[in-house]
C-alpha positions as CSV (number, residue, x, y, z in Angstrom):
1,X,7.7,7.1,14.8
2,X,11.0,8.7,13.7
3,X,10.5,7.6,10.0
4,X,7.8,6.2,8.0
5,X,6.5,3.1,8.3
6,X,4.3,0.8,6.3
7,X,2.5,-1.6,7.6
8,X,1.2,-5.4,6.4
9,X,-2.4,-5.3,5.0
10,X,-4.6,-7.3,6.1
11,X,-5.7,-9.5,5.9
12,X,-3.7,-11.4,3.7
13,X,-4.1,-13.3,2.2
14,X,-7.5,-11.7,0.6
15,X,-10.4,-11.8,-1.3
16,X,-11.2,-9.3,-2.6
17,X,-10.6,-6.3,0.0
18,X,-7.6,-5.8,1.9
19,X,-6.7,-2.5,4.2
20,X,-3.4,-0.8,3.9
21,X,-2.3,1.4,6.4
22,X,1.2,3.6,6.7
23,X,2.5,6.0,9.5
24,X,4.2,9.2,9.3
25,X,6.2,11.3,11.5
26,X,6.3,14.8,9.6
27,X,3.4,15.6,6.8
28,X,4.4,14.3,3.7
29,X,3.9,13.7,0.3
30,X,2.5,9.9,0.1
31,X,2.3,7.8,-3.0
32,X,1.0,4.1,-2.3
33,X,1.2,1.9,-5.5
34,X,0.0,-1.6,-6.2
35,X,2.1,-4.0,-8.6
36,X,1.7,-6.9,-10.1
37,X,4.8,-9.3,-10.1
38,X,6.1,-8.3,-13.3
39,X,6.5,-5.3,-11.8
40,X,3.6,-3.3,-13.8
41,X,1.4,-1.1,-12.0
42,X,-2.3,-2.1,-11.4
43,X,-3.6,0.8,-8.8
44,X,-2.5,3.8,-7.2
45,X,-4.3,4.1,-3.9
46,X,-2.4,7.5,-2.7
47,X,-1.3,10.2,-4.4
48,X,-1.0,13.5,-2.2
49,X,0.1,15.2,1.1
50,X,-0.8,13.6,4.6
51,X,-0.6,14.9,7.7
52,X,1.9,13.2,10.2
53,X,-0.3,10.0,12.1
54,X,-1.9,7.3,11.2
55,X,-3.6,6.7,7.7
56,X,-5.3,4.0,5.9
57,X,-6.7,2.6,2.6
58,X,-8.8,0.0,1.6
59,X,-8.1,-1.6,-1.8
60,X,-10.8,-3.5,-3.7
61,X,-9.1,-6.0,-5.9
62,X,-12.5,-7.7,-7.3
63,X,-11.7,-6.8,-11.0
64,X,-7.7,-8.9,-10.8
65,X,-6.6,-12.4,-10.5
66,X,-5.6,-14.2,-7.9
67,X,-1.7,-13.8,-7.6
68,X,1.6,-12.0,-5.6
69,X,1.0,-8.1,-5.3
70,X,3.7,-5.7,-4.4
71,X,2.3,-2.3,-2.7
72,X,4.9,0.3,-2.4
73,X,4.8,3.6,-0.2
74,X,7.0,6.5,-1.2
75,X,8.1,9.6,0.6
76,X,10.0,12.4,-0.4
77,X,12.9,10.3,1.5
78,X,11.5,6.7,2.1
79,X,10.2,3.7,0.5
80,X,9.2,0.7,1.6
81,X,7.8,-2.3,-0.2
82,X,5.6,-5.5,1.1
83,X,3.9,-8.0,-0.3
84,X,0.2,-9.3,-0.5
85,X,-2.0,-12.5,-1.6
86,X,-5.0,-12.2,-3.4
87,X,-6.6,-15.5,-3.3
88,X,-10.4,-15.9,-5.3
């Protein structure tokens, strides 16, 4: 890819595991974040450098509620936000 690219999770909606995956062209420094809609943060799934490729995550959301979640991936130059359903 010639930037970085986040991908839906899936599935989703979910209960209570859903996969995250990203793509980068260039190793990077990755954080992938999980928010609720207020906008507070609930989970950090990522937090270092990644090789350029394919990566993924899977998130375990057994301890929230059911509701809206943001999950944000951040670059050193790039971010790119999508939304998820958790449904119990």
């Amino acid at each position: 890819p010639a930037r970085p690219y986040l991908y839906q999770n899936y599935p989703n909606p979910f209960n209570p595991r859903t996969v995250i995956s990203w793509q980068l062209p260039v190793s990077s420094a990755v954080k992938l974040s999980v928010y609720n809609i207020a906008g507070e943060q609930v989970a950090t799934l990522a937090n270092d450098r990644f090789p350029a490729g394919f990566h993924t995550v899977e998130w375990d959301a057994s301890h929230l509620a059911s509701a809206i979640y943001l999950y944000e991936l951040k670059t050193m130059n790039f971010t790119q936000t999508r939304k998820m359903i958790l449904m119990k």
